[in-house]
C-alpha positions in Angstrom: -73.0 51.5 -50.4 -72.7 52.4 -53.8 -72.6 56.5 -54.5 -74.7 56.1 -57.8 -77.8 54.6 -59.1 -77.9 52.8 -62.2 -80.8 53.6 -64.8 -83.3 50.9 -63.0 -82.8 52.0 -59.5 -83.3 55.6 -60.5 -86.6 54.6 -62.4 -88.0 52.6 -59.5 -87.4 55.5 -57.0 -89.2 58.0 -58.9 -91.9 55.4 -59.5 -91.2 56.1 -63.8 -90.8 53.6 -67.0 -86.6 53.4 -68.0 -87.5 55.4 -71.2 -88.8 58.3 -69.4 -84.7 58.3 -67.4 -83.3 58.4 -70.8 -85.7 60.8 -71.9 -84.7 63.0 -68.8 -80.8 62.4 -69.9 -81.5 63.2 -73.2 -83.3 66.7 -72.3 -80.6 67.3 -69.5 -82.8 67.7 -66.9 -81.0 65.2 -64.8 -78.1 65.2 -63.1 -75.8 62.2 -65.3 -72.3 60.4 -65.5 -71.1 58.2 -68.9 -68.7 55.3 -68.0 -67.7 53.2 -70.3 -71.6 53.8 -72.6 -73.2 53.2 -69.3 -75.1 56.1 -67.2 -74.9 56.3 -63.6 -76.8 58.8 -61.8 -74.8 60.0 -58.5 -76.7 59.6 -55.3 -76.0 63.1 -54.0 -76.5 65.3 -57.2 -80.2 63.3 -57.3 -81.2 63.5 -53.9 -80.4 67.2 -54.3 -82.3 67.5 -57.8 -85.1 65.8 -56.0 -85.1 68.2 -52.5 -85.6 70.9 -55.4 -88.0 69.8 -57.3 -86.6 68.4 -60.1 -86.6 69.6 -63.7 -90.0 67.2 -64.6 -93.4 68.0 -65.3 -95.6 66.0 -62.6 -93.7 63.8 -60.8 -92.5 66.3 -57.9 -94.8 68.8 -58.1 -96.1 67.6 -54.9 -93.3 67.8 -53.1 -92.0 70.7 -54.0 -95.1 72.7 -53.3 -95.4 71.0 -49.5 -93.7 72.6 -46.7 -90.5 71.2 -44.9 -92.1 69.3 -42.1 -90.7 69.4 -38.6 -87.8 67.5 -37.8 -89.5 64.5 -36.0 -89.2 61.2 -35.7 -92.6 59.8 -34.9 -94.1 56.3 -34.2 -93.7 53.6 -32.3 -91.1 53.6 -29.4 -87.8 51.6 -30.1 -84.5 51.6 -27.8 -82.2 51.0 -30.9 -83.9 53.8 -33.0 -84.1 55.9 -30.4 -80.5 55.8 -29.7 -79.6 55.8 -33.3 -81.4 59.1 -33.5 -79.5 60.7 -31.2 -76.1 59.3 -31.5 -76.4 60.2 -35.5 -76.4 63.3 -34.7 -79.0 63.9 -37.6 -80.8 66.6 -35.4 -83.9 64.4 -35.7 -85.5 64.4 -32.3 -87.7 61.6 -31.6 -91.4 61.4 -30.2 -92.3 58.1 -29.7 -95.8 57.5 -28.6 -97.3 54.9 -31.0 -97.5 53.4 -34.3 -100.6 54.9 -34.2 -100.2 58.4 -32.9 -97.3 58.4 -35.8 -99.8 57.9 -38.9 -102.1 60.6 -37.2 -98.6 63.1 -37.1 -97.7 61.8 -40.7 -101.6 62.9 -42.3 -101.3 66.5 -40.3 -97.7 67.0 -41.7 -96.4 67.2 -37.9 -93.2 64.8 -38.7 -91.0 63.9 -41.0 -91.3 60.2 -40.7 -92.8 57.5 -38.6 -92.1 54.0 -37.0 -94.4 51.5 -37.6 -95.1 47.9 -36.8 -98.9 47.1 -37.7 -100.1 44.3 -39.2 -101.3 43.5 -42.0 -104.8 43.0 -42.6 -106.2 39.3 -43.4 -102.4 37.9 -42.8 -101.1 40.8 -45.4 -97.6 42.2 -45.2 -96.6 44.7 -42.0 -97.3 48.2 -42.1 -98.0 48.0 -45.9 -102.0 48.2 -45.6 -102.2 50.9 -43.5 -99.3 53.2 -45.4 -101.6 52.3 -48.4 -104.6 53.2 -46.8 -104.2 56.6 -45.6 -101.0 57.3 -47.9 -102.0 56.1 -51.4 -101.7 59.4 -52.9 -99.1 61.2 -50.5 -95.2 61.5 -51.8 -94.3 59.1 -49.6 -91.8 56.3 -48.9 -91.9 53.1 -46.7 -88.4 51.3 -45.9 -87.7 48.4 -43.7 -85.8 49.8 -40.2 -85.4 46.5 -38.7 -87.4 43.1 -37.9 -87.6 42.8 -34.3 -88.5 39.6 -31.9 -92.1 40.6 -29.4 -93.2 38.4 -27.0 -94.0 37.7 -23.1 -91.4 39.4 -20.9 -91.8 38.2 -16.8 -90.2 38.3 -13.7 -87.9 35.0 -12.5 -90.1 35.1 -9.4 -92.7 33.6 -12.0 -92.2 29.7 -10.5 -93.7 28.7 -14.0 -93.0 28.7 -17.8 -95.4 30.9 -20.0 -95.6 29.5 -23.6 -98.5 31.7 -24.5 -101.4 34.2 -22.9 -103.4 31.7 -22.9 -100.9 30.5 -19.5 -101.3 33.9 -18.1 -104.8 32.6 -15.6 -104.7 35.6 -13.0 -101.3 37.1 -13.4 -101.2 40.7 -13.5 -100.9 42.0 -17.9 -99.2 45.2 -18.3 -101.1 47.1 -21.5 -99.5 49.9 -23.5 -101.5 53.0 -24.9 -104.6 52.7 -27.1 -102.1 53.9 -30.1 -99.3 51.7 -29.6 -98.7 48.9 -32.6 -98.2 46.2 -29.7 -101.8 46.6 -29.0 -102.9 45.7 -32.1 -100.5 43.2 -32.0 -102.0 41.8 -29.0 -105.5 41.3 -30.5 -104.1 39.8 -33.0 -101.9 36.5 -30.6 -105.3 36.9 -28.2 -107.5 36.2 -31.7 -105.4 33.3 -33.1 -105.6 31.2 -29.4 -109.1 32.3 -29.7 -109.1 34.4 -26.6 -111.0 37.8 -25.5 -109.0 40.8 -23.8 -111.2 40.2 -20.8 -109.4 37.0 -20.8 -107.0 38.8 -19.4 -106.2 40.5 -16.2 -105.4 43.8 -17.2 -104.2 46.4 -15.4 -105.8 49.9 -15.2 -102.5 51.9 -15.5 -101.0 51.8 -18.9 -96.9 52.0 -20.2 -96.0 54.2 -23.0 -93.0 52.6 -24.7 -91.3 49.5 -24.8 -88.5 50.7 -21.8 -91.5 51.9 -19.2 -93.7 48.3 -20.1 -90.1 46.6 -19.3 -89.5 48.3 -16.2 -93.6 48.1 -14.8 -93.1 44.3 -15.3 -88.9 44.3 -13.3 -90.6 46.4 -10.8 -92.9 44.1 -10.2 -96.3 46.6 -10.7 -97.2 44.1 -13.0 -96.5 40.5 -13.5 -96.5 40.0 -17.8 -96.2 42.5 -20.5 -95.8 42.0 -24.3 -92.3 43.6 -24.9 -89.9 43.7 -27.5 -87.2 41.0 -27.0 -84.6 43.6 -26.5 -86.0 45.5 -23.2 -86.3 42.3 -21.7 -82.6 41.4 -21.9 -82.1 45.2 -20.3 -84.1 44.5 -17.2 -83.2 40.7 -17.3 -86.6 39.3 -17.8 -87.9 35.9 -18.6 -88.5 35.9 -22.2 -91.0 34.1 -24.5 -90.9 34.8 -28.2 -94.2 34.9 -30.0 -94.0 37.2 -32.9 -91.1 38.2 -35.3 -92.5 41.7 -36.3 -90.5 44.4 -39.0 -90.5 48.1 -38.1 -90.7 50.3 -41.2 -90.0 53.9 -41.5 -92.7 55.9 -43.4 -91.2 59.0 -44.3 -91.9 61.9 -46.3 -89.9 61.7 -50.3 -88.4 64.9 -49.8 -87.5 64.7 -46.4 -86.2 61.2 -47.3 -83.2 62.7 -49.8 -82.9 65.5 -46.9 -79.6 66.0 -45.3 -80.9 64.7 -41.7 -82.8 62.0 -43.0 -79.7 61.0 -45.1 -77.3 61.7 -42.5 -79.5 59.1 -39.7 -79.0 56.3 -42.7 -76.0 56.5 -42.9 -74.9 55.9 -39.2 -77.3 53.1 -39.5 -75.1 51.3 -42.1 -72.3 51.9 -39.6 -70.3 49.5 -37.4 -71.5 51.1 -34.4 -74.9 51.0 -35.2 -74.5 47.0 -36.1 -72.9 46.6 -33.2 -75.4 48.2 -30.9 -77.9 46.4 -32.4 -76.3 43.0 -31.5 -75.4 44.1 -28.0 -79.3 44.8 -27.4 -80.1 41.6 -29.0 -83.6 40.6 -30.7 -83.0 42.9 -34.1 -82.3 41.2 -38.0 -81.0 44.6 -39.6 -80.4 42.8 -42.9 -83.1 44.5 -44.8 -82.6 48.1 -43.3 -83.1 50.4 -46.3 -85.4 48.1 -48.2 -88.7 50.0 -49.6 -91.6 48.3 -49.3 -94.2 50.7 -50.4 -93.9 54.1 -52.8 -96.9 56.3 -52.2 -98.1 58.8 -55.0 
């Protein structure tokens, strides 16, 4: 990774024209380097200038004025993220419960970022719409994490193949929570084979992340679930791929140039995290970093 940002990078991230970075240079009020006639910002020295507030009238008012918000990693569950948390030793702790739950943590300020994997409405992008929704006008930031392969993870003692729900008849369907993205996702696959939920056998007991849906189906309290591809190479499930869905990271601006936040990116352009990821099998982390929608 490059340690500087050239004049266009620097004006996309703060969402400003190129003339107003060369009217910053010329007033000193950001931090500079001239190679060769050319300027190059250095990634550090701006991420700092931006934590403090910066030296401009309007941009950063915002987040400089907000409170540091708690070290959480909200949102939906994922194995690899979860992991990548901890091993990065960011001091990011992680509270999985929903893509859902993570936009209602994100409006009350109660994290610092959140996973998301929601589609988009009338065949729109992921997670876009609904970080534009509620987050318009918040100092906000959404990057691509990972894409990830979801589909219909079952036992081997399942005599039969299962191409779609549709194929499900009376086998048992493990749901998640009300809040998790897969559930949306579901309506979605049940909508485009033009099926109900009640087509469905559903079971009354619900899993709360990806690992606990993946182990209700290997245990055999349920018969089907709709779990990342992942967890069911863990508990060596039958797999059927339905949906390639991307999990973003909406994060706060300022807690995005924060040393944690900085420090968890960085182990995820690592060898070990690469590796991890192709060992758990079902990720594309080509586009991790990517930013697919500046708020405010």
């Amino acid at each position: 990774m490059s340690e500087y940002f050239t004049t266009r990078e620097l004006a996309a991230l703060l969402r400003i024209k190129e003339r107003k970075v060369y009217d910053l240079v010329s007033g000193k009020a950001v931090p500079v380097r001239r190679v060769t006639g050319k300027l190059l910002f250095p990634k550090k020295e701006i991420e700092a200038w931006i934590a403090s507030g910066g030296n401009q009238d309007g941009a950063w008012i915002k987040e400089k004025a907000a409170p540091d918000q708690p070290l959480i990693m909200a949102g939906g569950h994922d194995p690899l993220l979860e992991w990548a948390l901890r091993e990065s030793r960011s001091g990011i702790a992680a509270l999985l419960d929903g893509a859902l739950d993570g936009l209602e943590r994100m409006k009350a300020r109660n994290c610092l970022a959140a996973g998301l994997h929601i589609p988009g409405n009338n065949d729109g992008e992921w997670n876009v719409d609904a970080a534009r929704d509620m987050f318009a006008q918040e100092p906000v930031v959404l990057i691509e994490w990972a894409k990830r392969t979801r589909g219909l993870m079952y036992g081997a003692s399942i005599k039969r193949p299962i191409a779609k729900l549709a194929d499900l008849g009376a086998l048992r369907f493990q749901p998640r929570q009300p809040e998790a993205g897969s559930e949306l996702i579901l309506s979605a696959l049940l909508a485009k084979e033009g099926l109900e939920r009640s087509s469905l056998k559903i079971s009354d007991a619900i899993e709360r992340s990806e690992t606990d849906l993946a182990m209700a189906v290997a245990a055999g309290r349920a018969d089907v679930g709709l779990g990342i591809e992942a967890v069911a190479r863990q508990f060596q499930l039958e797999f059927t791929p339905l949906v390639v869905e991307r999990f973003d990271l909406l994060v706060w601006r300022k807690a995005y140039f924060g040393p944690p936040f900085q420090k968890f990116l960085r182990f995820c352009s690592s060898d070990a995290f690469k590796d991890r990821a192709r060992a758990f099998g079902g990720y594309d982390c080509a586009g991790l970093g990517n930013v697919m929608f500046n708020g405010a």
